[in-house]
N, CA, C and O atoms as a Tinker XYZ file with bonds, in Angstrom:
   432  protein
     1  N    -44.829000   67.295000  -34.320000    73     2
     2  CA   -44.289000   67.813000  -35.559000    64     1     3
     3  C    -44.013000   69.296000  -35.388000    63     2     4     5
     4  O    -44.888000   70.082000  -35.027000    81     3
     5  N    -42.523000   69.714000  -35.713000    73     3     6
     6  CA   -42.423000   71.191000  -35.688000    64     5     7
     7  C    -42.225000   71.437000  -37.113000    63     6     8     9
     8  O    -41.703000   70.767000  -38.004000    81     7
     9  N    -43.077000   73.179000  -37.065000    73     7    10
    10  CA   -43.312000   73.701000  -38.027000    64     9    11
    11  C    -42.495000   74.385000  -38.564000    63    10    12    13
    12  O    -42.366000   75.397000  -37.875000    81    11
    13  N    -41.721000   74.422000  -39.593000    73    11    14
    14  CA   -40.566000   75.307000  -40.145000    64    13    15
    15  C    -41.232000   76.310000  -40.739000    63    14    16    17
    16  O    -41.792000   76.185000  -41.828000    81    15
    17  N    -41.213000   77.239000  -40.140000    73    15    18
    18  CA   -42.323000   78.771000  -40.826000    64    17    19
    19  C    -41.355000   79.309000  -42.031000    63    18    20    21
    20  O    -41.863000   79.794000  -43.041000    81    19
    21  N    -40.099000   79.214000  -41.896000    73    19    22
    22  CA   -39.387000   79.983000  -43.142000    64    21    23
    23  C    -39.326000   78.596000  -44.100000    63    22    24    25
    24  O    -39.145000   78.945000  -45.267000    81    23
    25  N    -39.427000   77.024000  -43.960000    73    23    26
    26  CA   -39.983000   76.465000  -45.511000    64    25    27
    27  C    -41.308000   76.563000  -46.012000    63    26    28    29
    28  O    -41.638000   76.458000  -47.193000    81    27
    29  N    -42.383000   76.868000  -44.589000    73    27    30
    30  CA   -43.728000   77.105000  -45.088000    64    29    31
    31  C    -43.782000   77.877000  -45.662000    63    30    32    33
    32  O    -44.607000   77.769000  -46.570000    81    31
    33  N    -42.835000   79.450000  -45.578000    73    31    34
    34  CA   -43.235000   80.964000  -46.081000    64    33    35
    35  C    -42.510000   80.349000  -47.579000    63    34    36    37
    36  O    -43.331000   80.404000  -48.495000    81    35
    37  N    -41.427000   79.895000  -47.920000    73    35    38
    38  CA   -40.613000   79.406000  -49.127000    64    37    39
    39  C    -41.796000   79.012000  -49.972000    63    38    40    41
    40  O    -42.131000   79.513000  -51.045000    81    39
    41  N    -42.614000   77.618000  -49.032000    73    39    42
    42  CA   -43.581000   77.097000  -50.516000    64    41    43
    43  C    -44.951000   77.939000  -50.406000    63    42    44    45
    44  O    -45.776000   77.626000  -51.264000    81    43
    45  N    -45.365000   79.000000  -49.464000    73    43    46
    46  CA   -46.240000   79.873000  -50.089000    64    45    47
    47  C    -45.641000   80.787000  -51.559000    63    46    48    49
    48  O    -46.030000   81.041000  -52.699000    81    47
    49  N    -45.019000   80.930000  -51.092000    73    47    50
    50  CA   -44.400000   81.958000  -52.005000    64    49    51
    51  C    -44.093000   81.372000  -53.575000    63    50    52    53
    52  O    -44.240000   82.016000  -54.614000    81    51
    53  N    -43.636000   80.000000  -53.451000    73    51    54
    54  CA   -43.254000   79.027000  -54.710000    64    53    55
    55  C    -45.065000   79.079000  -55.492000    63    54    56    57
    56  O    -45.544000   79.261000  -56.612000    81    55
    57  N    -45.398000   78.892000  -54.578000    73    55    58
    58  CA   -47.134000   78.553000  -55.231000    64    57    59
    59  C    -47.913000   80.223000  -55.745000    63    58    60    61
    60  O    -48.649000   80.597000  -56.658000    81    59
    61  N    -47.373000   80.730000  -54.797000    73    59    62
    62  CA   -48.105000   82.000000  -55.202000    64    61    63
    63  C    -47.818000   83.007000  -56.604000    63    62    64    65
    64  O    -48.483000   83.840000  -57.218000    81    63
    65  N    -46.391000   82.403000  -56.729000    73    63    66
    66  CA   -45.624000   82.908000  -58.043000    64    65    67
    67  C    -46.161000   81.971000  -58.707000    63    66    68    69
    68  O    -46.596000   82.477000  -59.742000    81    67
    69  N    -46.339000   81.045000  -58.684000    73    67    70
    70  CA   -46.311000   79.809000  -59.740000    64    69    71
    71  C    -47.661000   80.512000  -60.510000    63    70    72    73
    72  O    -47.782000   80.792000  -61.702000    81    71
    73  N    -48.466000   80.664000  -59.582000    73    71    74
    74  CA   -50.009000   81.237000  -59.980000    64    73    75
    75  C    -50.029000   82.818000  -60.439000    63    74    76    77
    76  O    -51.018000   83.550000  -60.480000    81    75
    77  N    -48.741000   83.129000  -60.754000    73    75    78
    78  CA   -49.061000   84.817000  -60.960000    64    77    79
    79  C    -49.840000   85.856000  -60.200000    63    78    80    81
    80  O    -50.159000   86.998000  -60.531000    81    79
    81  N    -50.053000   85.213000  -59.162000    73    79    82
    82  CA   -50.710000   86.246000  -58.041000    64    81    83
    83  C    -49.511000   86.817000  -57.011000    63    82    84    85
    84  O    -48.760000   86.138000  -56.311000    81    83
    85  N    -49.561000   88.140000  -57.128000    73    83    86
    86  CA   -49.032000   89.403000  -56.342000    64    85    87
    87  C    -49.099000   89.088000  -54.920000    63    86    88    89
    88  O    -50.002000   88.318000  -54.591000    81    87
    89  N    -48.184000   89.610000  -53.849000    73    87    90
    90  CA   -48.143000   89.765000  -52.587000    64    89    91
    91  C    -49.685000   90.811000  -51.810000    63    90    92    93
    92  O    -50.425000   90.891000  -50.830000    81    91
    93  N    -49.317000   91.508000  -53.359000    73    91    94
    94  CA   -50.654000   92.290000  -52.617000    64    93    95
    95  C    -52.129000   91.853000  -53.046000    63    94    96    97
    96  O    -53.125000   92.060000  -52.353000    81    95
    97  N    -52.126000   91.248000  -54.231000    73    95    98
    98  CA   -53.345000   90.324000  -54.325000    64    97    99
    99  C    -53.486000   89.730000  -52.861000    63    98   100   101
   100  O    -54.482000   90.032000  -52.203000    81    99
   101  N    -52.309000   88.716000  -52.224000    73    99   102
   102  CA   -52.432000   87.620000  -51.361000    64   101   103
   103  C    -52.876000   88.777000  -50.258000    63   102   104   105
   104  O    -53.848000   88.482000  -49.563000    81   103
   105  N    -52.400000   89.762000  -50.088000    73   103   106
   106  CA   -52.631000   90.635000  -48.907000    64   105   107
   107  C    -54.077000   90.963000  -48.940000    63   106   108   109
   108  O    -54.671000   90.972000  -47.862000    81   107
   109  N    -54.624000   91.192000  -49.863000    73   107   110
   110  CA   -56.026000   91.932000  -50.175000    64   109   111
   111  C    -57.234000   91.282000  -49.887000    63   110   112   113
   112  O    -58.281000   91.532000  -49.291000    81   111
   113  N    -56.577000   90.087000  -50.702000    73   111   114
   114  CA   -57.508000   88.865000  -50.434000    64   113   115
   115  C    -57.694000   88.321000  -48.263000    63   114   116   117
   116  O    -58.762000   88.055000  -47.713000    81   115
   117  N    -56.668000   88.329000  -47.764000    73   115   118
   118  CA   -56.298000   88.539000  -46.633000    64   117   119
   119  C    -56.934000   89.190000  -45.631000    63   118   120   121
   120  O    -57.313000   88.829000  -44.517000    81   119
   121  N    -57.001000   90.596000  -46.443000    73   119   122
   122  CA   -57.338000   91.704000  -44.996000    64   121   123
   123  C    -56.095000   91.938000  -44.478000    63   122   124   125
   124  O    -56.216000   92.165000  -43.274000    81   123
   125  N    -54.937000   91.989000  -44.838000    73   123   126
   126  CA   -53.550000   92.148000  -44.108000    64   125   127
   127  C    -52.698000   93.191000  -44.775000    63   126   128   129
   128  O    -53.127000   93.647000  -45.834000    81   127
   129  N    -51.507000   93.652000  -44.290000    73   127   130
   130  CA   -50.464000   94.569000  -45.155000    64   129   131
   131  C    -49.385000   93.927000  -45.909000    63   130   132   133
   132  O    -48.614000   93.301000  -45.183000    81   131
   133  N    -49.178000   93.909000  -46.855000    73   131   134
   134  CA   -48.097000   93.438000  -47.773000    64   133   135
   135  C    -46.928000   92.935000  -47.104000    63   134   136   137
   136  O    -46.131000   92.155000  -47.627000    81   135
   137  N    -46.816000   93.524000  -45.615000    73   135   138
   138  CA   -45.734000   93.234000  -45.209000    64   137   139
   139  C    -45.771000   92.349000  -44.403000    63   138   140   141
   140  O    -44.733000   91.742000  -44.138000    81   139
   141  N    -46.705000   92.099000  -43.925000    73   139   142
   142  CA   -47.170000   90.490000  -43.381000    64   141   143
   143  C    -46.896000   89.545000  -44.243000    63   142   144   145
   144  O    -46.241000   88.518000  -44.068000    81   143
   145  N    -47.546000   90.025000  -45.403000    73   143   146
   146  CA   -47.174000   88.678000  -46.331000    64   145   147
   147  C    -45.585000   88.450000  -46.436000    63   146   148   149
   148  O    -44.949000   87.438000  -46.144000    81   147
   149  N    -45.233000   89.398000  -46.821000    73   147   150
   150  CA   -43.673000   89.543000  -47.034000    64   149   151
   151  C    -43.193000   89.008000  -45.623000    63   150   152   153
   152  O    -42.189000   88.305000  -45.733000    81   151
   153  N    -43.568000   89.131000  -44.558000    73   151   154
   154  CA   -42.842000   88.638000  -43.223000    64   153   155
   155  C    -43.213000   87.006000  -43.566000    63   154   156   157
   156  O    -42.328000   86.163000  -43.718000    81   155
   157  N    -44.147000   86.813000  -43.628000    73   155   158
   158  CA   -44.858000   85.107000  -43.659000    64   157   159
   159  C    -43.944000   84.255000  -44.751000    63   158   160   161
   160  O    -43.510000   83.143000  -44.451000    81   159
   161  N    -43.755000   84.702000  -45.697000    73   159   162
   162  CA   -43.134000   84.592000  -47.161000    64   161   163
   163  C    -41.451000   84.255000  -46.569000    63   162   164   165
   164  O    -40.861000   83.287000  -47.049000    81   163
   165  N    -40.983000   84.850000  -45.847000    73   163   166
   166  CA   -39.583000   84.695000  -45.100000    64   165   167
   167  C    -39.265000   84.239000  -44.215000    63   166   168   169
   168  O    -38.112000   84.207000  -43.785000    81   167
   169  N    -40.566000   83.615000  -43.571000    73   167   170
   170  CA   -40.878000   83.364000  -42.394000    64   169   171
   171  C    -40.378000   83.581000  -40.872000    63   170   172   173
   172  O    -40.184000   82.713000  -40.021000    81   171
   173  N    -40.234000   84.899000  -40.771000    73   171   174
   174  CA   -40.176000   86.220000  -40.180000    64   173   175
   175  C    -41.095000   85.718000  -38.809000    63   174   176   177
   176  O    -40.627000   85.394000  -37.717000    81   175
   177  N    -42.324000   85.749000  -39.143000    73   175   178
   178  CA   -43.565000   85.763000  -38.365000    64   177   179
   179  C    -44.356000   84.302000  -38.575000    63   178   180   181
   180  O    -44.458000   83.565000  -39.555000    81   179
   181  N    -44.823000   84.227000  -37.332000    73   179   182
   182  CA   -45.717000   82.531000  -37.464000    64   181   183
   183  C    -46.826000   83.225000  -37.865000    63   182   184   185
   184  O    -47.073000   84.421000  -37.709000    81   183
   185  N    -47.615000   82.184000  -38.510000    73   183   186
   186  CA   -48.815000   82.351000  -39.338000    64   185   187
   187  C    -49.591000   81.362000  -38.508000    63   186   188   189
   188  O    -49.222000   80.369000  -37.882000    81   187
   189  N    -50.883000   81.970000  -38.697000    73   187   190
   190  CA   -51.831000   81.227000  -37.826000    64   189   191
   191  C    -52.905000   80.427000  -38.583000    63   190   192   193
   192  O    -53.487000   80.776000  -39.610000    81   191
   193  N    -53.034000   79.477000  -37.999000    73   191   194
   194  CA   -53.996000   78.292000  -38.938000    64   193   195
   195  C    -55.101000   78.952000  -39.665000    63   194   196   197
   196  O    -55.267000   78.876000  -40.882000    81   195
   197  N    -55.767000   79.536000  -38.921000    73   195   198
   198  CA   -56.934000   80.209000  -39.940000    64   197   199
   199  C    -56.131000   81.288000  -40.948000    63   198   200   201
   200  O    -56.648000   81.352000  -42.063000    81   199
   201  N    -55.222000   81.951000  -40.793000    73   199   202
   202  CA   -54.505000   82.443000  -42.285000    64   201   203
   203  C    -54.125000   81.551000  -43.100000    63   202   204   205
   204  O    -54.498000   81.476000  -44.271000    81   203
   205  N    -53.069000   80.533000  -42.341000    73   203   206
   206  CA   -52.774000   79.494000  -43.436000    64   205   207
   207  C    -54.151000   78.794000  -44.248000    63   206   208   209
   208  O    -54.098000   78.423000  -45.420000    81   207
   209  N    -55.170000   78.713000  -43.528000    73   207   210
   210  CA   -56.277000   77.982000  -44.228000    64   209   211
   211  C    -56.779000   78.971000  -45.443000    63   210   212   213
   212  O    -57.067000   78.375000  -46.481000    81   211
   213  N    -56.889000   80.062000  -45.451000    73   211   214
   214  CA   -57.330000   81.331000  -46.090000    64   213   215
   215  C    -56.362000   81.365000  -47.373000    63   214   216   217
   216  O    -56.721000   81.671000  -48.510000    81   215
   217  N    -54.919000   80.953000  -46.932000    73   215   218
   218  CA   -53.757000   81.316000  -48.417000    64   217   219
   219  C    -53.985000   79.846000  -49.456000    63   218   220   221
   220  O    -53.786000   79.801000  -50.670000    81   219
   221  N    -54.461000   78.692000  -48.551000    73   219   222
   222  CA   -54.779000   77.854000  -49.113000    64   221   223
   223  C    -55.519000   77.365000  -50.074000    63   222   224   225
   224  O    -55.150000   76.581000  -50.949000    81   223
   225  N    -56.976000   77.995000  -49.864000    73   223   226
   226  CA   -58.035000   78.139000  -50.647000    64   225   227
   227  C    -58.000000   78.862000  -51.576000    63   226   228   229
   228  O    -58.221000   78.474000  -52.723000    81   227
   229  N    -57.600000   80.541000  -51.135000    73   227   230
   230  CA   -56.911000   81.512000  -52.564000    64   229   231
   231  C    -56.048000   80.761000  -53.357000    63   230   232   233
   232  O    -56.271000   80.866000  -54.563000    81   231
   233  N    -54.969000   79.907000  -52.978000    73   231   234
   234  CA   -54.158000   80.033000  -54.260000    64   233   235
   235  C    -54.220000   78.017000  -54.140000    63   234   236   237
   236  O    -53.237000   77.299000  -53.955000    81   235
   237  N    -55.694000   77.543000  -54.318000    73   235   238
   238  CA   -55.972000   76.544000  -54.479000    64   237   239
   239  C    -55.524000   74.847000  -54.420000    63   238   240   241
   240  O    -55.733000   73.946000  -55.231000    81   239
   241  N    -54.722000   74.854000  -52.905000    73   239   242
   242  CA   -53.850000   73.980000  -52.747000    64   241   243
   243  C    -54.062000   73.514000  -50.974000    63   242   244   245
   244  O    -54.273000   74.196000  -49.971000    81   243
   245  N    -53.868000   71.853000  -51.219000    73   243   246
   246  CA   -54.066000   71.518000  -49.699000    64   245   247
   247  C    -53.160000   71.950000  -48.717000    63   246   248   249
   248  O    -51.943000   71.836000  -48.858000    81   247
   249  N    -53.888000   72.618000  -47.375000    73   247   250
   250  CA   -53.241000   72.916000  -46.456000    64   249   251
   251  C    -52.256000   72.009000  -45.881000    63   250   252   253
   252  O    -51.347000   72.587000  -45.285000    81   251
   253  N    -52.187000   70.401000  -45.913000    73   251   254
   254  CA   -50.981000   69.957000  -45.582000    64   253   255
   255  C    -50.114000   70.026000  -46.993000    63   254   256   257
   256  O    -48.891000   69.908000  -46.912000    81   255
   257  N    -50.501000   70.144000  -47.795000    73   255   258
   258  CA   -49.260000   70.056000  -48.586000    64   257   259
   259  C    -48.345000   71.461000  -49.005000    63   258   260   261
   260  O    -47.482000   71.574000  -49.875000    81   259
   261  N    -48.907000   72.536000  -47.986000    73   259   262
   262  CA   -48.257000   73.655000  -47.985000    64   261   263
   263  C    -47.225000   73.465000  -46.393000    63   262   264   265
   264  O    -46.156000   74.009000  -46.115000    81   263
   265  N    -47.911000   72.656000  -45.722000    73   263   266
   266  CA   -47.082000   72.749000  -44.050000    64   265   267
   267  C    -45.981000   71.399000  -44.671000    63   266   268   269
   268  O    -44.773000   71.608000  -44.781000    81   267
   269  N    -46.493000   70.282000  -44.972000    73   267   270
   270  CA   -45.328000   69.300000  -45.080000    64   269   271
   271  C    -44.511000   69.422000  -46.614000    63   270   272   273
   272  O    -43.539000   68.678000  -46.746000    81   271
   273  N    -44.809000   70.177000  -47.576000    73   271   274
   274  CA   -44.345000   70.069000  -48.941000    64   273   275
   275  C    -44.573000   68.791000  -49.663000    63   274   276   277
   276  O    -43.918000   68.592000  -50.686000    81   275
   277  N    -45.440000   67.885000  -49.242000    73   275   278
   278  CA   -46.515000   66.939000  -49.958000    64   277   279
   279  C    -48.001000   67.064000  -50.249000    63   278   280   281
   280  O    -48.685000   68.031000  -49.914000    81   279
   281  N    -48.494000   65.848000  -50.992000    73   279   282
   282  CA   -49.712000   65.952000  -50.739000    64   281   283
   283  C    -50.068000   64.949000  -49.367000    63   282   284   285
   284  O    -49.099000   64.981000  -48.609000    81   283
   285  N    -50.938000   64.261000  -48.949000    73   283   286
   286  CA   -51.311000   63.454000  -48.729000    64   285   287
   287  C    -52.024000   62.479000  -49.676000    63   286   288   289
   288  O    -52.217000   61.371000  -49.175000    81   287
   289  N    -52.436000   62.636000  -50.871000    73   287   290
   290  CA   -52.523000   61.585000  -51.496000    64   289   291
   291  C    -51.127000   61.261000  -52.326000    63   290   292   293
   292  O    -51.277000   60.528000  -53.303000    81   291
   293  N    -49.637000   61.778000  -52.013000    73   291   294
   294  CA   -48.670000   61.064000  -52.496000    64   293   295
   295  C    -48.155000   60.358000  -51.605000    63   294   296   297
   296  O    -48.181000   60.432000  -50.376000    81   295
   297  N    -47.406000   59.260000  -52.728000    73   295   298
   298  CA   -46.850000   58.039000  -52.065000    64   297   299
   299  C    -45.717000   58.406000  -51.034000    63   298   300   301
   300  O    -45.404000   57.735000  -50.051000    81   299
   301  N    -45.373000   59.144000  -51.287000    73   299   302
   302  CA   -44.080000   59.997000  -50.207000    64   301   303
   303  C    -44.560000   60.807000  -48.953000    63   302   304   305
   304  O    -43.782000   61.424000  -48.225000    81   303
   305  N    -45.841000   60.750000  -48.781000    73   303   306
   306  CA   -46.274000   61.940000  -48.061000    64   305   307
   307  C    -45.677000   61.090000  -46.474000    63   306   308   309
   308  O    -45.733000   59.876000  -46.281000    81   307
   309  N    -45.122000   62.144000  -45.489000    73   307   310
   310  CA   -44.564000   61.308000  -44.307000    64   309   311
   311  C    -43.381000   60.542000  -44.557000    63   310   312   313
   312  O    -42.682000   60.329000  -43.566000    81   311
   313  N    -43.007000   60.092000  -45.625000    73   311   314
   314  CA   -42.074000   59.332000  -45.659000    64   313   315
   315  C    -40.961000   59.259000  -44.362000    63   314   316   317
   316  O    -40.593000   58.378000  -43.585000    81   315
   317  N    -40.549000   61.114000  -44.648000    73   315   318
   318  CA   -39.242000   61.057000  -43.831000    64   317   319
   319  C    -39.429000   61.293000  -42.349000    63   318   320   321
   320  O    -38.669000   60.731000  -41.561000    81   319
   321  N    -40.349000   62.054000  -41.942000    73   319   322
   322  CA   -41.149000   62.179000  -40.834000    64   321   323
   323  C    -40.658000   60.209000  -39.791000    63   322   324   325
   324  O    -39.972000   59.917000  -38.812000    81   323
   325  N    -41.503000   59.433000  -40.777000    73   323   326
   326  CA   -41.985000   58.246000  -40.074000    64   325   327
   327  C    -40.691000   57.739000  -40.537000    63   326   328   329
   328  O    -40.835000   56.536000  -40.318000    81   327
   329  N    -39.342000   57.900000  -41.111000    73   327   330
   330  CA   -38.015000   57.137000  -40.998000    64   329   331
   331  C    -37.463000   58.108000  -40.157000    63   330   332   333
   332  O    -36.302000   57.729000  -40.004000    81   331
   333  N    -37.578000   58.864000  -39.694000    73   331   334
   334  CA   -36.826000   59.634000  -38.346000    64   333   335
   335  C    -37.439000   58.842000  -37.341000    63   334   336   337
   336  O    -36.754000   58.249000  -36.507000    81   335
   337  N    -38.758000   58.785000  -37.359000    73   335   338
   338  CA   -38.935000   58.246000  -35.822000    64   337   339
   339  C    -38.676000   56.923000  -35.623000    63   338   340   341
   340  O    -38.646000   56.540000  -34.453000    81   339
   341  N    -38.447000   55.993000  -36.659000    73   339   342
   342  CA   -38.087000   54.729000  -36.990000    64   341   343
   343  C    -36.669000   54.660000  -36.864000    63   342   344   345
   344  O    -36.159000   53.614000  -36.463000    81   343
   345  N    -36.177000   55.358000  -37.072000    73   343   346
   346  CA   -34.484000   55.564000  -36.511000    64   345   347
   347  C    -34.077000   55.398000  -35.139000    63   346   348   349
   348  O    -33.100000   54.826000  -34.656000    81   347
   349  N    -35.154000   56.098000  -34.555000    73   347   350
   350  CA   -34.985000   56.544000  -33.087000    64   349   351
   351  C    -35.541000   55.287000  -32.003000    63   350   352   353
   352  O    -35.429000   55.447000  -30.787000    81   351
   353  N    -36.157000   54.011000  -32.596000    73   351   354
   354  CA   -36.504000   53.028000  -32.065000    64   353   355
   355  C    -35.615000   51.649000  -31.946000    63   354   356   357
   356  O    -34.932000   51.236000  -32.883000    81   355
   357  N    -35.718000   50.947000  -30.590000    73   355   358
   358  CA   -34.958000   50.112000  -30.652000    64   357   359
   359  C    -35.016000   48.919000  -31.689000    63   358   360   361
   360  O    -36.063000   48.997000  -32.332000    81   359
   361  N    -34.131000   47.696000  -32.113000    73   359   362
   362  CA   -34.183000   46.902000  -32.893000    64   361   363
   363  C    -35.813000   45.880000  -32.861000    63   362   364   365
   364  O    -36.465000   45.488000  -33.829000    81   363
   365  N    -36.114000   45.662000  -31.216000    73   363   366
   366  CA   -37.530000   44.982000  -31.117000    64   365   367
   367  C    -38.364000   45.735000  -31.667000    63   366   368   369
   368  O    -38.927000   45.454000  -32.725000    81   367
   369  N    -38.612000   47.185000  -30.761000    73   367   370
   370  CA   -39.600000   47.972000  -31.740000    64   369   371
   371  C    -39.646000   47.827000  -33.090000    63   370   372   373
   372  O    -40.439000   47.058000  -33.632000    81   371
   373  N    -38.648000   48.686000  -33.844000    73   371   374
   374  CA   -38.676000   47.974000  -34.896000    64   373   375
   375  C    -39.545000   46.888000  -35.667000    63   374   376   377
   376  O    -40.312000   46.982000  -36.625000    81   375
   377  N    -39.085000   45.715000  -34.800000    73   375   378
   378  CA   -39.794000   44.607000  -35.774000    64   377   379
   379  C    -41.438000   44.524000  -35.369000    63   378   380   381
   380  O    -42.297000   43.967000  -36.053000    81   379
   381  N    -41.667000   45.256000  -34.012000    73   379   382
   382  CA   -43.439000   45.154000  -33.906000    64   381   383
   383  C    -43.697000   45.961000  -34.705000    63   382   384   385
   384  O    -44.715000   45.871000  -35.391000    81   383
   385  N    -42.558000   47.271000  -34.852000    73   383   386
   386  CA   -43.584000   48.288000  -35.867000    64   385   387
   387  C    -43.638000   47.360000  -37.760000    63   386   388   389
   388  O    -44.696000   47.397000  -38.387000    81   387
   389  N    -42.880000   46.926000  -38.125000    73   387   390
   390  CA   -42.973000   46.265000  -39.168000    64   389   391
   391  C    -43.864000   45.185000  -39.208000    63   390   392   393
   392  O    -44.259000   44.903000  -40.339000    81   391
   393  N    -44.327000   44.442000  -38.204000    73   391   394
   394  CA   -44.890000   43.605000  -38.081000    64   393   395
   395  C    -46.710000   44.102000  -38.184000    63   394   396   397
   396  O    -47.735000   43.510000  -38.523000    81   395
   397  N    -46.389000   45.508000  -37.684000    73   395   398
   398  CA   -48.118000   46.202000  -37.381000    64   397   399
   399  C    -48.497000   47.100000  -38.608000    63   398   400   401
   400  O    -49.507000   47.718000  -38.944000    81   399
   401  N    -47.181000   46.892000  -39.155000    73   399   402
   402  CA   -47.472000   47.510000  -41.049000    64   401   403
   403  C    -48.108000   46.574000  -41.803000    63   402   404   405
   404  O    -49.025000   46.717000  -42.611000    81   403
   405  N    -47.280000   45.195000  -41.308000    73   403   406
   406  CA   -47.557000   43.904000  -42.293000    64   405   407
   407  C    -49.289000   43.656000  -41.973000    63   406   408   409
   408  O    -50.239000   43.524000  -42.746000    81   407
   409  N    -49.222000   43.661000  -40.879000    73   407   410
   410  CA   -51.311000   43.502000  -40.654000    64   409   411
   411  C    -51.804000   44.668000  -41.100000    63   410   412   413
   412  O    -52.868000   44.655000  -41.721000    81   411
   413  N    -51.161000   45.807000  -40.878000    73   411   414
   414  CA   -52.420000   46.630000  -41.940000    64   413   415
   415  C    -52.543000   46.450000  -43.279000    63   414   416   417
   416  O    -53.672000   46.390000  -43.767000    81   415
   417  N    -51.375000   46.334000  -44.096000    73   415   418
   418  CA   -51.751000   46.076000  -45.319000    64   417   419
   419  C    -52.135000   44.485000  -45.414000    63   418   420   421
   420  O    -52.604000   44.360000  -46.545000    81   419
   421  N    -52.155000   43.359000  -44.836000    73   419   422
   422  CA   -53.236000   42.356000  -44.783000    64   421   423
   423  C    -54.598000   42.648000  -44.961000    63   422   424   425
   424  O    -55.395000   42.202000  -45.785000    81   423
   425  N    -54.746000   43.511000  -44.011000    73   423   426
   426  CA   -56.341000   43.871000  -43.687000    64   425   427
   427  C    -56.728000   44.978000  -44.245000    63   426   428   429
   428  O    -57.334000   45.755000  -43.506000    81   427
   429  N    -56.545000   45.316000  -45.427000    73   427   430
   430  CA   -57.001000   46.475000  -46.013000    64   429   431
   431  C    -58.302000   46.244000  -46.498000    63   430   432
   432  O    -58.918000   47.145000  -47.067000    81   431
């Protein structure tokens, strides 16, 4: 999975407004300069897991659903992820992979 740092910096930024918290709140809280944030926010600069884990907790939201723009407890989460790679498989595949869906949800 590649990481799109300028949609990650997009939905920090969506969440961080949403919550009325400042760049420099997010910075403070951080240990960083405003302009990090502002680079991260544009995604300028890669952000590193233990920051991303840190913006997560401040502005109270799961870390995958800031990297993929889901949750994991939604019904969509992966969706498009797992129809790209389902694209990219031949017609047999295909039907084992449908076939190895159909037994998991059997065996739930």
């Amino acid at each position: 999975m590649n990481i799109d740092y300028g949609l990650l910096g997009k939905r920090i930024k969506a969440v961080r407004k949403k919550m009325n918290i400042t760049q420099e709140q997010l910075a403070e809280y951080l240990e960083v300069s405003t302009q990090y944030v502002s680079q991260v926010e544009r995604g300028v600069t890669k952000i590193s897991l233990d920051t991303l884990s840190q913006i997560a907790v401040f502005i109270d939201i799961d870390i995958s659903t800031l990297i993929t723009g889901t949750s994991i407890n939604s019904k969509t989460y992966m969706i498009d992820e797992i129809n790209c790679n389902v694209a990219c498989l031949l017609p047999k595949e295909r039907q084992m992979l449908n076939d190895f869906i159909l037994l998991l949800k059997k065996n739930r």
